[in-house]
C-alpha positions in Angstrom: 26.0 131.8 392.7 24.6 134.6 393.9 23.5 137.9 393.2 25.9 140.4 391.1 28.2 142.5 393.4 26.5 145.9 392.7 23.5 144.7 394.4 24.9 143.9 397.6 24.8 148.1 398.1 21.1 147.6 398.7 20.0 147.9 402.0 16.2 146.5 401.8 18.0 143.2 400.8 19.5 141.6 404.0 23.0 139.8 404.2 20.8 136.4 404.4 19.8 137.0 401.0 23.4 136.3 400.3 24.8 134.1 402.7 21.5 131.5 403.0 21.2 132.6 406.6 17.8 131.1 408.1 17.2 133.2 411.3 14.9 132.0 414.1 12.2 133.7 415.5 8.8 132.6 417.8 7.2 132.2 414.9 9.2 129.7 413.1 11.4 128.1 416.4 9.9 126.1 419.3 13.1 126.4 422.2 12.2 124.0 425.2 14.4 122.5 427.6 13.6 118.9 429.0 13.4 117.9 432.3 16.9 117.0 432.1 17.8 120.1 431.3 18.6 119.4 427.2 17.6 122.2 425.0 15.7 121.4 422.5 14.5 122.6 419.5 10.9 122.2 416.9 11.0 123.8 413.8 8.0 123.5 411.3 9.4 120.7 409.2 12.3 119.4 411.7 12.9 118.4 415.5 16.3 118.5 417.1 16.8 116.3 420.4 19.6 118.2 421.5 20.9 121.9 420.0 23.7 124.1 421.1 24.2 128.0 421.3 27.3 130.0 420.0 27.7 133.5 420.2 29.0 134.9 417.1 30.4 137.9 418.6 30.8 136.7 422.4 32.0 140.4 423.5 29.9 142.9 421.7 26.7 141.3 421.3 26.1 138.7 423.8 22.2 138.7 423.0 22.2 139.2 419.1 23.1 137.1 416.5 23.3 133.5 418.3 24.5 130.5 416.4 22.0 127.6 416.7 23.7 124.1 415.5 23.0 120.3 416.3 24.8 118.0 418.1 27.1 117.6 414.9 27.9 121.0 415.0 25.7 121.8 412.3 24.5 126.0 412.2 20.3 125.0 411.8 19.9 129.1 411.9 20.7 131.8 414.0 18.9 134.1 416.3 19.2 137.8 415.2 18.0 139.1 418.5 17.2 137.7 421.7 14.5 140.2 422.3 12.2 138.9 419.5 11.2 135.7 421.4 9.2 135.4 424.4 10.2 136.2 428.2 10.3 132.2 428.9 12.5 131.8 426.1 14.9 134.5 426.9 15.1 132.9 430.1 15.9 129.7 428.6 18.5 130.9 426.4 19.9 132.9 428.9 20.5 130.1 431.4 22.0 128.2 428.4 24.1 130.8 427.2 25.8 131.0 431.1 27.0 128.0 430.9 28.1 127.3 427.5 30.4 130.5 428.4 30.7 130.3 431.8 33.9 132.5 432.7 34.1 133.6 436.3 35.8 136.8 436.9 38.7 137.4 439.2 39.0 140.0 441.8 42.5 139.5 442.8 45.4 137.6 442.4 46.9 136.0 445.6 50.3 134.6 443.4 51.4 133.8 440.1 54.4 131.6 440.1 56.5 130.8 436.7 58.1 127.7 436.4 59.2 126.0 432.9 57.0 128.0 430.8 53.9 127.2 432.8 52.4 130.0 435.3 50.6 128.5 438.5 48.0 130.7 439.6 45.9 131.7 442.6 43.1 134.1 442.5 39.8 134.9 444.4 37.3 135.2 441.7 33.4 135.5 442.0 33.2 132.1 442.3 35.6 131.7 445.1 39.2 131.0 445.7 40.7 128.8 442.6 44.3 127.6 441.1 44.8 126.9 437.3 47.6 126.9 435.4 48.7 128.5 431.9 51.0 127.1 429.3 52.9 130.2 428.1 51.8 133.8 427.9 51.2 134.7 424.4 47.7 132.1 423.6 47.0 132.1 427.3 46.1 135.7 428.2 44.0 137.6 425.7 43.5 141.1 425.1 39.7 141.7 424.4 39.8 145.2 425.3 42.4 147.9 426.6 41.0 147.4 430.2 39.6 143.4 429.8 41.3 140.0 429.4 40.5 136.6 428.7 42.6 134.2 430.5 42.5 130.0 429.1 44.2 127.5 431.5 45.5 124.3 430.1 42.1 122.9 430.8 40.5 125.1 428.2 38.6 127.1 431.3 38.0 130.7 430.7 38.8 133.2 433.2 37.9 137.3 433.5 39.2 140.8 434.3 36.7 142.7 433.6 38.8 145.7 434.4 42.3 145.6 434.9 42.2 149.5 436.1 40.0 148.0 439.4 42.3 145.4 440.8 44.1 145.9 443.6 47.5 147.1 443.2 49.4 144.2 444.0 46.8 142.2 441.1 47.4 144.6 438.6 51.2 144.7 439.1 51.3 140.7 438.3 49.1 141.0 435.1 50.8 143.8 433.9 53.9 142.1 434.6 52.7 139.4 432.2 51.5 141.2 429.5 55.1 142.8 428.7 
């Protein structure tokens, strides 16, 4: 089953001695993207058509520890950290990366309206002027730091504030007046 609990204290063994972690690196993962656009993926004994990136801690370590699964949703190994591969691949798994978690961020909110337990909004974000709606406040709008949210429509789109403290005042009055 593993090695006995007083071992884990040992630093020279790594968690993936544990855990059957098989991190990628140049030597032992091929990244490509097609001309499509598909990433791709070669390992020595295996080829994937088609792979998909997950950050496994999205706010504190967008380039370290990257989840690497199949189109099944199977982890085939995990990137410890970005800067061990090539320039071209960094590039590659950047560009991926943006728009697996593509979240613009908003600069200020025009209106939020309330209506039935659904909030219409209208913002001006770095991507222009857009309108979503929330279902309810509580799963909606999320906390990630004291000064940053995460805001999901009912779509399942991701929306930013970066900083709370450097909207306008009339933006910050509206958010704050949601997160009572």
């Amino acid at each position: 089953m593993g090695k006995p609990a007083e071992k884990l204290n040992n630093k020279s063994d790594g968690l993936a001695k544990y855990i059957d972690i098989n991190f990628l690196n140049e030597e032992n993962a091929k990244f490509k993207k097609t001309e499509g656009g598909i990433l791709t993926l070669k390992l020595k004994n295996k080829e994937y058509d088609r792979i998909f990136l997950h950050r496994t801690f999205p706010f504190s370590y967008e380039e370290k520890y990257i989840s690497v699964r199949d189109k099944d949703g199977n982890e085939i190994g995990m990137v410890k950290e970005l800067t061990d591969f090539s320039d071209e691949v960094q590039t590659i798994v950047k560009e991926e990366l943006k728009w697996t978690y593509f979240c613009p961020e908003i600069e200020k909110i025009y209106s939020i309206d309330e209506e039935f337990g659904y909030s219409y909004w209208k913002v001006k974000t770095d991507h222009g002027q857009k309108e979503f709606t929330l279902r309810g406040r509580n799963k909606a709008i999320t906390p990630i730091t004291e000064t940053r949210l995460i805001i999901t429509d009912i779509d399942g789109n991701r929306f930013q504030v970066k900083n709370v403290n450097k909207l306008d005042k009339k933006s910050f009055r509206l958010v704050d007046s949601l997160m009572l």
